[in-house]
N, C-alpha and C positions, 0 to 999 in steps of 0.2 A: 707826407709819411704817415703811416697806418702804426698804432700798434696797440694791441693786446696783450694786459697783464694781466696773468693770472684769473684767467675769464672761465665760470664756468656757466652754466646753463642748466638747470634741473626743471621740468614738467611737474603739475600738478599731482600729475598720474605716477611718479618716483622716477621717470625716465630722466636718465643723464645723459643728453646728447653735447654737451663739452664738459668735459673732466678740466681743469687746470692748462688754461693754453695759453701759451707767450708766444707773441713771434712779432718782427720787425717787418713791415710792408714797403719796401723803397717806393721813391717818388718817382712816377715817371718810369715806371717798368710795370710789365706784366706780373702780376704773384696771379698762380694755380694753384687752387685747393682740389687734390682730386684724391679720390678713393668710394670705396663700394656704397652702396646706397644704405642709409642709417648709419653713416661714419659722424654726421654731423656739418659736413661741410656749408650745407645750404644754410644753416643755423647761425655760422660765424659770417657769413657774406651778410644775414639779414640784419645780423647785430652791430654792421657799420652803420645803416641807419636807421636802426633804430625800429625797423619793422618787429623785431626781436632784441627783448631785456635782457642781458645777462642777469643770474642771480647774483655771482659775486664776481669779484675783480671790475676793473676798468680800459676802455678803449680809448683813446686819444687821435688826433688828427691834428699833427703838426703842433704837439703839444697840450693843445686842447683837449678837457674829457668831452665827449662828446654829451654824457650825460644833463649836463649843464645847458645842451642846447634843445629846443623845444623841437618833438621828433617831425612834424607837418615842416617847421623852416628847413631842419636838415638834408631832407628827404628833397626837398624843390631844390636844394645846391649839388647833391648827387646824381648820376644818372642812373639808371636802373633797365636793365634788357634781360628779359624771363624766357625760359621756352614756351615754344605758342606765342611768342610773340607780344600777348596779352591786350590785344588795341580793342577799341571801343568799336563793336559792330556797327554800329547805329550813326558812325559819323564817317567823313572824308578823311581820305591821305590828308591832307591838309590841314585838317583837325586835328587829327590826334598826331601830328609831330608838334602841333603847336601847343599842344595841353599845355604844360608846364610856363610856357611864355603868358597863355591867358591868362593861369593862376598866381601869375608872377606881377601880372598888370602891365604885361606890355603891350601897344595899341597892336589894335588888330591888322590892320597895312604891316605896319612893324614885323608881325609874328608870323603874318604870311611870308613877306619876303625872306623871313630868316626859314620859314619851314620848304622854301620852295629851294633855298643855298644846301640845304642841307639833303636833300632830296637827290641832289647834284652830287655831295661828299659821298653819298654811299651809290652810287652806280645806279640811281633810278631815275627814268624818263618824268621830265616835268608832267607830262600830258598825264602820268599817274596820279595826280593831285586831287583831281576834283571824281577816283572811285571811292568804290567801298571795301575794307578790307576783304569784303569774302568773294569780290574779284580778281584778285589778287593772287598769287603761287604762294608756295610757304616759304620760297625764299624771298617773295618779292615783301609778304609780310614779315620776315625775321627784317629784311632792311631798313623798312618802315620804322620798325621799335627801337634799331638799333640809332635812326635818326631821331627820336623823338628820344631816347635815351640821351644825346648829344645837344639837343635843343638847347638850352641854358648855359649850355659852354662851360659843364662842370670840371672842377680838377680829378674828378675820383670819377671813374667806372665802373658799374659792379653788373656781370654778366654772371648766371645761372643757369646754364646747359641750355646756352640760345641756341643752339644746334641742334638739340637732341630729337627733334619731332623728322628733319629734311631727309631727302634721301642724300648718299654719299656722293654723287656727285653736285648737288648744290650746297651739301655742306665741306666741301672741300673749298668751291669755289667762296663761303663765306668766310670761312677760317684764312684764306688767302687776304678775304678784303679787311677783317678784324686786324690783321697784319700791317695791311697798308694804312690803314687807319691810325695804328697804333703808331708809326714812324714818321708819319702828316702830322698828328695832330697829338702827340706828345702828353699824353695823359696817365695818369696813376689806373693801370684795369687791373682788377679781380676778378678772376672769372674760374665757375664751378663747372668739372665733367667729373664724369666716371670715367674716361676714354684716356688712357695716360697716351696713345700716340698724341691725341688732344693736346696734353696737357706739354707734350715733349717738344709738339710743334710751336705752340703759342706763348709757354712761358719762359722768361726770361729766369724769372724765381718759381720752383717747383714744390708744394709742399704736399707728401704722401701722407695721406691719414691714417688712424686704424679709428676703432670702436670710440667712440666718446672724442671724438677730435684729438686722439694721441699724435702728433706727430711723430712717423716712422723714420722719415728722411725728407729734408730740405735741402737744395742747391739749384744748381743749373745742372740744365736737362744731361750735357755731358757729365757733369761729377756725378750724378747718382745713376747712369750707365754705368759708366767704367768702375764705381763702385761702391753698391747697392752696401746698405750699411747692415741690414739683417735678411735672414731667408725670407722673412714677408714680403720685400720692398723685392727681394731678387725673382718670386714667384709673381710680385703684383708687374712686373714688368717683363716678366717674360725672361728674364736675364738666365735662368734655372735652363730654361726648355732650351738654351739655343737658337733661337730665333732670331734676336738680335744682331747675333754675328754673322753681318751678310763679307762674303767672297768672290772673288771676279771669276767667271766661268770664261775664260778666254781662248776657248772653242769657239763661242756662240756672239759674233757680231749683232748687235742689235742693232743700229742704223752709223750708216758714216763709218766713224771711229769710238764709236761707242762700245760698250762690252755690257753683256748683262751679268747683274747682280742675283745673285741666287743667298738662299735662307740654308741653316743647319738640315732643313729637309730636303734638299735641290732643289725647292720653287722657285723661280722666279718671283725677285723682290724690288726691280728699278734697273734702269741703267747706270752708266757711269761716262765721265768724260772729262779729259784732264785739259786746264786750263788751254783756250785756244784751240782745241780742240784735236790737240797730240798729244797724244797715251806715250807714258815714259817708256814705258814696257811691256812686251807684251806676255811677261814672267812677273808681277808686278809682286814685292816681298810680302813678306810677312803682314809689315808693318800698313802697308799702303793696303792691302788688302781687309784690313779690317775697318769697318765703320759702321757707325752709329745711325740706327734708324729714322732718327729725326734729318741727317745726312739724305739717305733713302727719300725720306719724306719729300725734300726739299728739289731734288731733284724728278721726281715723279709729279710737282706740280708747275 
């Protein structure tokens, strides 16, 4: 368990990019910090280890202040996955998943086999080992970091808009694997977007920011749908415009027994398809007709 009291963060230069933040990080669940760029989010991610000092207040890990611990030991017990990837041009897949294990001192057979197991954990061909990252896709290198983030067999997570560089189809396919990851291998993730589908898909704990790391609204993706606590939080997710509220257009078969989903604008927004694949109705109510976009999401992948 993560948690932040009263943490805030002031620059040299008089910027205040965390104003007074508290929150509880559960174990073993996703927390999302997402909101606009200069919210502060990427500040409170750096300052679990330590890459970033709070000025005042303290962080804890499972009790512990973290301040107490020297930030190089911290940093090698955490895993860390950047956008871009951030891998060292000048060496092998093989290398740089194994960073963390050679600075750790574990023998080099050792660090291979674990960097070649792991290689495995995130859907990359062994025979990838011995290139260089800049032969590589940007999704083949987001997997690369996300293994060499995993390397050490950390209990804590911390991803930073490892997404943000891919196109939308390989970063769908990664937000998938970050999923199956996350239910395999049972670890505490924090991970930063601007992207609240991002955040509605991935997180289990959702925390919307404003300016200076204010939180707007925390929960689960359904409670702050169904009910967005201020007009910021109902504009920052789209809840205002309508969009959200997809409805069954049951004119329009989409495959089988499937019905398409349409948006407050009539686009098409996903299909739909009721367990076993028989539609209760094809009048479907009120109630069944209403759902939540991370819903959408889920089934469009």
């Amino acid at each position: 368990m993560i948690e932040f009291r009263a943490v805030s963060k002031q620059y040299p230069d008089g910027t205040t990019a965390v104003d007074d933040f508290s929150v509880t990080i559960p174990s073993r669940k996703t927390t999302v910090f997402v909101g606009s760029s200069g919210c502060g989010k990427t500040t409170l991610l750096r300052m679990i280890n330590r890459m970033v000092d709070p000025t005042s207040g303290s962080i804890e890990i499972d009790g512990a202040d973290i301040a107490a611990t020297e930030p190089v030991h911290l940093r090698r017990g955490i895993g860390y996955v950047m956008q871009n990837s951030g891998l060292l041009p000048h060496r092998k897949v093989i290398d740089n998943v194994a960073t963390v294990l050679f600075l750790n001192k574990v023998p080099k057979q050792q660090a291979y086999e674990r960097a070649r197991e792991l290689l495995d954990t995130v859907g990359l061909d062994r025979a990838l080992a011995n290139r260089y990252p800049g032969e590589l896709s940007g999704g083949q290198q987001q997997r690369v970091g996300v293994a060499r983030g995993l390397a050490a067999n950390p209990n804590i997570l911390l991803m930073d808009e490892p997404f943000g560089a891919v196109d939308p189809i390989v970063r769908a396919d990664l937000q998938r694997e970050t999923m199956r990851l996350q239910k395999e291998l049972d670890k505490t993730v924090v991970f930063v977007t601007h992207d609240i589908d991002e955040a509605f898909l991935l997180g289990d704990q959702v925390i919307i920011l404003e300016k200076g790391a204010k939180i707007a609204q925390k929960g689960t993706p359904e409670e702050i749908l169904a009910n967005p606590a201020t007009e910021f939080v109902a504009d920052f997710i789209g809840a205002e415009r309508g969009k959200r509220r997809l409805t069954v257009n049951s004119s329009i078969v989409a495959s089988g027994d499937d019905l398409l989903l349409v948006d407050a604008g009539g686009y098409a927004a996903g299909v739909i398809s009721a367990p076993g694949g028989q539609l209760a109705s094809a009048n479907p109510s009120p109630k069944s007709r209403s759902i939540s976009n991370k819903t959408s999401q889920a089934g469009d992948a």
